[in-house]
C-alpha positions in Angstrom: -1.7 43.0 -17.5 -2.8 46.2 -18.7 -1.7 47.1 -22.9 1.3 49.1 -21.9 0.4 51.4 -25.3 -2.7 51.7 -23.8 -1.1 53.3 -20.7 1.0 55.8 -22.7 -1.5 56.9 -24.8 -3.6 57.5 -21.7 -0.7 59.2 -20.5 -0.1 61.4 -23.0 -3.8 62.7 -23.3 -3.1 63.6 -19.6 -0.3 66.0 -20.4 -2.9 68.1 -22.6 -5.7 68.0 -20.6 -6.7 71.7 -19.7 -5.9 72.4 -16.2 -6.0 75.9 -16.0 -3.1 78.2 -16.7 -0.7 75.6 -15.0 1.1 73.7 -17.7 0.7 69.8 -17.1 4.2 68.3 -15.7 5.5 64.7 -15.6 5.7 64.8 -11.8 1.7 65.9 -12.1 1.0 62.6 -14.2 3.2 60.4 -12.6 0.9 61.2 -9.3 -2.0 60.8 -10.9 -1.0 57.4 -12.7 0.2 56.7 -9.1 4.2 55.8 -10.9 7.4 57.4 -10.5 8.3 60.6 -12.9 10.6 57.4 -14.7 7.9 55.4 -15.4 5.7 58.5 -17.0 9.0 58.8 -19.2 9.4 54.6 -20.1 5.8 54.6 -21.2 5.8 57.9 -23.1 8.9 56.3 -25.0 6.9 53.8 -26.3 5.2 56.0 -28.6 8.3 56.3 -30.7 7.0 53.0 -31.8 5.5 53.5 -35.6 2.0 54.9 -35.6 0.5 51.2 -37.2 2.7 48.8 -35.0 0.6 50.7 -31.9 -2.9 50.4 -33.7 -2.2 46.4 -34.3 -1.2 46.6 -30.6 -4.2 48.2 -28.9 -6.7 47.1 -31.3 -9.2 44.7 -29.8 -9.4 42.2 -32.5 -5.5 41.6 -32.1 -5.4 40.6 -28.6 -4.6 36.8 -29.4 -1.6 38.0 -31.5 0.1 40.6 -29.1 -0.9 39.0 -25.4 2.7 37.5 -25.2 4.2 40.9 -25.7 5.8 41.8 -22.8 6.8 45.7 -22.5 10.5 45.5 -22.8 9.9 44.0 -25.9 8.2 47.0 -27.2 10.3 49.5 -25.6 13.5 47.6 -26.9 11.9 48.2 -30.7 10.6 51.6 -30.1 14.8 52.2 -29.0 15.6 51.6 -32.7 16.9 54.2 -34.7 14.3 54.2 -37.5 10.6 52.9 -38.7 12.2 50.7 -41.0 13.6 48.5 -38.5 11.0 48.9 -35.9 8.1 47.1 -38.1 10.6 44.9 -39.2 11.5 43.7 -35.6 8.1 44.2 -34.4 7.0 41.6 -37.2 9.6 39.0 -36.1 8.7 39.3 -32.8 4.9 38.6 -33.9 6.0 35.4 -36.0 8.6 34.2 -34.0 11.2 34.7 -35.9 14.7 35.7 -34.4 15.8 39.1 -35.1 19.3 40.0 -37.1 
């Protein structure tokens, strides 16, 4: 399975890519992801994540730590209100550890 940060990173280069005067819409990467306009949003959300928790995620050298992340569980910690609780769940997640 493909790093779903991965994906919405390469996502949201896509929306500033220079394309002319046209301004780059949802519905324009969603065809050229080859996903609904939905999916373009899902991903995107993602990045509401806390700018380290995505490095530890796409870096390389963590591979072994994050492969049994699945993307609802980062999209379910990227829906929390605030940073705070983000790493902390995100850090749970990683150990095992049940979340309060």
């Amino acid at each position: 399975m493909k790093n779903p940060l991965v994906v919405a990173q390469k996502m949201k280069a896509a929306f500033h890519e220079d394309i002319g005067a046209k301004k780059v819409t949802q519905s324009m990467v969603a065809e050229r992801f080859g996903v609904s306009r939905s999916r373009v949003a899902q991903y995107i959300g993602l990045l509401r994540l806390p700018d380290d928790v995505i490095a530890f995620v796409v870096a390389d050298e963590n591979e072994e730590y994050v492969a049994h992340l699945t993307e609802g569980n980062l999209r379910e910690i990227a829906a929390m209100p605030d940073p705070i609780r983000q790493r902390r769940a995100f850090a749970e997640l990683l150990s095992g550890t049940p979340s309060c």
